[in-house]
N, C-alpha and C positions, 0 to 999 in steps of 0.2 A: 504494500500500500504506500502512497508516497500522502505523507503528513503535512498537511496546509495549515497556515496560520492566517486568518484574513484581519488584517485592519483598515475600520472602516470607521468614522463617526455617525454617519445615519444609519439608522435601525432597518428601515426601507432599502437602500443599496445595501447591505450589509447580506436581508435573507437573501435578495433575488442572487447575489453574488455565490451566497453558500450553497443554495439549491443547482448553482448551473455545475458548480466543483462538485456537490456532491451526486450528484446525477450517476457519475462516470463511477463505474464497481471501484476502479484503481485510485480513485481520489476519496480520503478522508479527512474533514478539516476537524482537526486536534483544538481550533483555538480561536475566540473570536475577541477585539481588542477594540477600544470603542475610542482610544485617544493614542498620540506616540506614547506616553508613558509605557501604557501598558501592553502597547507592541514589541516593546523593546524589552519590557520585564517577562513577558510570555515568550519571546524567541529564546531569551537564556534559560527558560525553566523547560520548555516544552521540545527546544531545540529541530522545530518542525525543517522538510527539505526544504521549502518555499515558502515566502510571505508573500501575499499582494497587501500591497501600501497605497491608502486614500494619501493626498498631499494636504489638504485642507481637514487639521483636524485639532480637536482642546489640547491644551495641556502643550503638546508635543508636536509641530506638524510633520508631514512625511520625510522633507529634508532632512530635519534633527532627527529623525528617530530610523532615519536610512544609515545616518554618519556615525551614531552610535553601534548599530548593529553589525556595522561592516568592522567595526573594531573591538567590539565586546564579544560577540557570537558569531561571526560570518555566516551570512547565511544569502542563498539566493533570493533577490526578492524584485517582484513586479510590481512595478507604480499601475493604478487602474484608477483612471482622473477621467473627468469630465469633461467636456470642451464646449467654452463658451466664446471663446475670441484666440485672435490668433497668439497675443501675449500670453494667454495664460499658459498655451500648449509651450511655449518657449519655456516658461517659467518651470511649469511641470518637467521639464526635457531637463532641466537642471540639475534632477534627481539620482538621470544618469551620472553625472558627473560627481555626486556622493557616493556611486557603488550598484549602483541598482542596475538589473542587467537589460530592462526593456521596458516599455511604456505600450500600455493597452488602455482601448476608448471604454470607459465603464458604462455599462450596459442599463437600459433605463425603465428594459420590459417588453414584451413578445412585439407589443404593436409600433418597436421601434424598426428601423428600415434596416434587411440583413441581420436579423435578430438572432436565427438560427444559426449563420453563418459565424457570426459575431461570438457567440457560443462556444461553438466549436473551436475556433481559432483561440479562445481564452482556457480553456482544459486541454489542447493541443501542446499551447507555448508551456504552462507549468508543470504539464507531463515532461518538457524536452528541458525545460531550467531546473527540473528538480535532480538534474544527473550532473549539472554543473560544479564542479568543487571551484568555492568559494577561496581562495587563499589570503585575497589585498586587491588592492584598489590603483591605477597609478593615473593622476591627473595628466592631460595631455599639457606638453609646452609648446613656448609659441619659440619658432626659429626666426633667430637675426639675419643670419647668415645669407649671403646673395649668390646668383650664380649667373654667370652671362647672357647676356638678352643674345636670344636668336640671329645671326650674322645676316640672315636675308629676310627682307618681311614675308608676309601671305600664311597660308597653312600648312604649318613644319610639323604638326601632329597633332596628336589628340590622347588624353586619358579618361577610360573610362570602367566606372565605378560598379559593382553593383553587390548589394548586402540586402540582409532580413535580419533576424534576429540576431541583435549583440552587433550590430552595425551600426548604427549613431554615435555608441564611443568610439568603435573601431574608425568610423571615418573622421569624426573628431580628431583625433590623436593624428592621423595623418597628414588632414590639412593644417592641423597647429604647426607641426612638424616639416611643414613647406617654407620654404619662403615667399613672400610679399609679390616678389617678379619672378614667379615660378612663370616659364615661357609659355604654356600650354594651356589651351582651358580644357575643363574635367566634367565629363559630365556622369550623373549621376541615377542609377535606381534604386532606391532602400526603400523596402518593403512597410510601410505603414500604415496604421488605420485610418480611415478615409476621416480627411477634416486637420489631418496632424502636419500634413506636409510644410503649410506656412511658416506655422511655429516652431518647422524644425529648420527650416532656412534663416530664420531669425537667430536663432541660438546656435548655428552655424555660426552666421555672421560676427556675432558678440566674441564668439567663442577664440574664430582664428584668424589671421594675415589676410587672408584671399578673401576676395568681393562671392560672395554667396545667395542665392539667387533663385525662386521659381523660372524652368523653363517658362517661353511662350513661343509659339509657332511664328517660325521666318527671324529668330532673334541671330544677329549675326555672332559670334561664338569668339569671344577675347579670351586671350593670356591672359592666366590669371582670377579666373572667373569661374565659379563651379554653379553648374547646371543641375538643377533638381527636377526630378520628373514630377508633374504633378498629378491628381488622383485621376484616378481612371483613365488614363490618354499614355499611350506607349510613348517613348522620348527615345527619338533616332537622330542622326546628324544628315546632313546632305552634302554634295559634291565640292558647294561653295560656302563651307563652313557655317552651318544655318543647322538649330537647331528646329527638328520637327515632329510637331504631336500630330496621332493618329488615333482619335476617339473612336475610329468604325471598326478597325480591327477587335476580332475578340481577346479575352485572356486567353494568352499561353502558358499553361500546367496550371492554369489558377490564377495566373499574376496579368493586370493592369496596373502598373506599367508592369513590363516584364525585360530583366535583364538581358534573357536571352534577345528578345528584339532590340534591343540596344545595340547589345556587342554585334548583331550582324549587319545592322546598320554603321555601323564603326566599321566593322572592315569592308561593306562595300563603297564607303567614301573615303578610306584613309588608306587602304589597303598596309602596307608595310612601316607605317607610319602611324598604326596604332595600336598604345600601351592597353590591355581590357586587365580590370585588378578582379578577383573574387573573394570577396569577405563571407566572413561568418553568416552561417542560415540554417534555417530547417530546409529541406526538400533542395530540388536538384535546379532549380532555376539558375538561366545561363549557359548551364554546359551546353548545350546544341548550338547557341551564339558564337561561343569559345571557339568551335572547329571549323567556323567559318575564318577569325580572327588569325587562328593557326594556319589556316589556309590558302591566305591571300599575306601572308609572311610577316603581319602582327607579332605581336610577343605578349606573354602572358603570365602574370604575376598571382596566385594562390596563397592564399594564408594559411600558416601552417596549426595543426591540429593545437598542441599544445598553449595557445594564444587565442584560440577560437572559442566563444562561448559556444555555439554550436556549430559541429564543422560537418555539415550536411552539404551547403552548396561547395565548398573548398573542394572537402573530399569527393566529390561526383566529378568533379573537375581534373580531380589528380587520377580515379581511378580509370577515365576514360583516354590516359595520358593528355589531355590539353595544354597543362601547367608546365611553363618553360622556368619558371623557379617557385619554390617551396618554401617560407619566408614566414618570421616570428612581424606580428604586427610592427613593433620596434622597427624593423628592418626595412618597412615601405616604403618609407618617404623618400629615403637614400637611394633606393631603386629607381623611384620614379624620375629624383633627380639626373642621376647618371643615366637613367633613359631620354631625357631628355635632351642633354649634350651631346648625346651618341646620335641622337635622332638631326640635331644640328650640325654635329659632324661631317653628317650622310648628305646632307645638303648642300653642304661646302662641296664637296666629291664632285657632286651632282653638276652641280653649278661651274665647276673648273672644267669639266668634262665637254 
């Protein structure tokens, strides 16, 4: 059985939360906690695998009662917040950055839109974070450091991104980890609950060096600039560095936007001149993209297990050989860098030739 802890201040989200966890024979919630106080005094006694954390609560709010857990009792714990504007999702997204491994939209009752759906993807995520060992926490920094602007203007390449679960810190950490005139722009799929993507480009923003950013259709694609898909609309690039959304297409394996249509849209416009990275996730999204990527002489960066909260999309990616390196979160940024001088390099060649 895997042991739930739910803290929640209302009585109201509090059952409809417990009834969806205990639904599933494999979930039992051990523990119900009405302020941070006693979330935090109930994780060290009852030592449950997973807490979901209200942010807004007496006593103790989710923040403080995240930052003591992660150091008193480690333990996995999922923020499950409301969404009223796009600040608050920023605010709430903060939590990651106390320790917490993922942020879900809290559920409001059957006659909410995607109810069922919504459901399942919430006893999905805390079946797959309750196998997560907790150890520490490590804040991303932000780099000074610079590295050569591109020798020739136009489009010298592209990076692109795509994560689900346990990828908000992961891509955190990366672009803090860039520098300011990182040559390239980046674009992005992380897997979020519908309504979250604003305020997770906002607290992107706050967070690191680079201009961060919702896609829009026909937007032209700057150095330096990271590109976020937004809900429901697949996010691809074009020939003449133009980011482009496609509402009509359906999900692929489940996912609008979907990685995999990213990466194969990256390599039928950038061909050899594009980085596709694969972060931490549940399920295999992506990999079909990746062998397009590999296939038109791309290169391709995978996160390695040990660094992965969940390493579902990495590893579908390494098992199907995709992944041209194998790489501790840590070790991204520096990749992406020296791919991008190597990619400027090519261009010099190009251009002499």
């Amino acid at each position: 059985m895997i042991r739930v802890l739910v803290a929640e201040d209302s009585s109201t989200a509090r059952a409809l939360l417990v009834g969806i966890l205990s639904a599933d024979p494999e979930i039992e919630v051990i523990g119900q906690a009405r302020d941070g106080v006693e979330a935090v005094e109930m994780t060290q006694r009852l030592r449950p695998d997973v807490v979901t954390m209200d942010i807004d609560m007496p006593l103790l709010n989710g923040f403080e009662a995240t930052k003591r857990i992660m150091v008193e009792a480690p333990t996995p714990i999922v923020i499950v917040t409301g969404i009223s504007d796009t600040r608050q999702v920023a605010s709430s997204m903060q939590a990651l950055s106390c320790g917490a491994l993922t942020l879900l939209q809290k559920p409001t009752g059957p006659l909410q839109r995607d109810f069922e759906e919504m459901c399942k993807h919430t006893v999905e995520t805390v079946k797959s974070l309750s196998q997560v060992k907790v150890v520490g926490h490590r804040t991303a920094r932000r780099r000074s450091s610079s590295i050569p602007p591109p020798s020739s203007p136009g489009r010298t390449g592209i990076v692109a991104i795509a994560a689900s679960t346990g990828g908000p810190t992961a891509i955190q950490r990366i672009l803090c980890e860039l520098p300011q005139d990182f040559p390239l722009p980046i674009v992005v799929v992380q897997h979020l609950a519908r309504g979250f993507v604003e305020g997770f480009a906002l607290w992107m923003s706050g967070a690191c060096p680079l201009r961060v950013q919702v896609a829009t259709h026909g937007a032209a694609l700057s150095a330096g600039t990271v590109y976020v898909a937004p809900d429901d609309r697949h996010l691809g690039v074009g020939r003449n560095a133009t980011a482009l959304l496609d509402g009509d297409m359906p999900p692929i394996g489940g996912f609008k936007p979907s990685g995999t249509y990213l990466f194969s849209s990256v390599a039928k416009a950038y061909g050899a001149s594009a980085i596709a990275v694969v972060l931490t996730g549940m399920g295999v999204d992506g990999t079909a993209g990746l062998r397009a990527v590999k296939q038109s002489g791309g290169r391709v960066i995978a996160q390695d297990e040990d660094t992965s909260v969940v390493f579902g999309m990495p590893a579908s990616a390494i098992a199907e050989g995709m992944a041209d390196e194998i790489v501790p979160l840590g070790d991204i940024a520096s990749r992406l860098i020296a791919g991008a001088m190597r990619l400027d390099r090519g261009n010099q060649r190009g251009a002499a030739r």
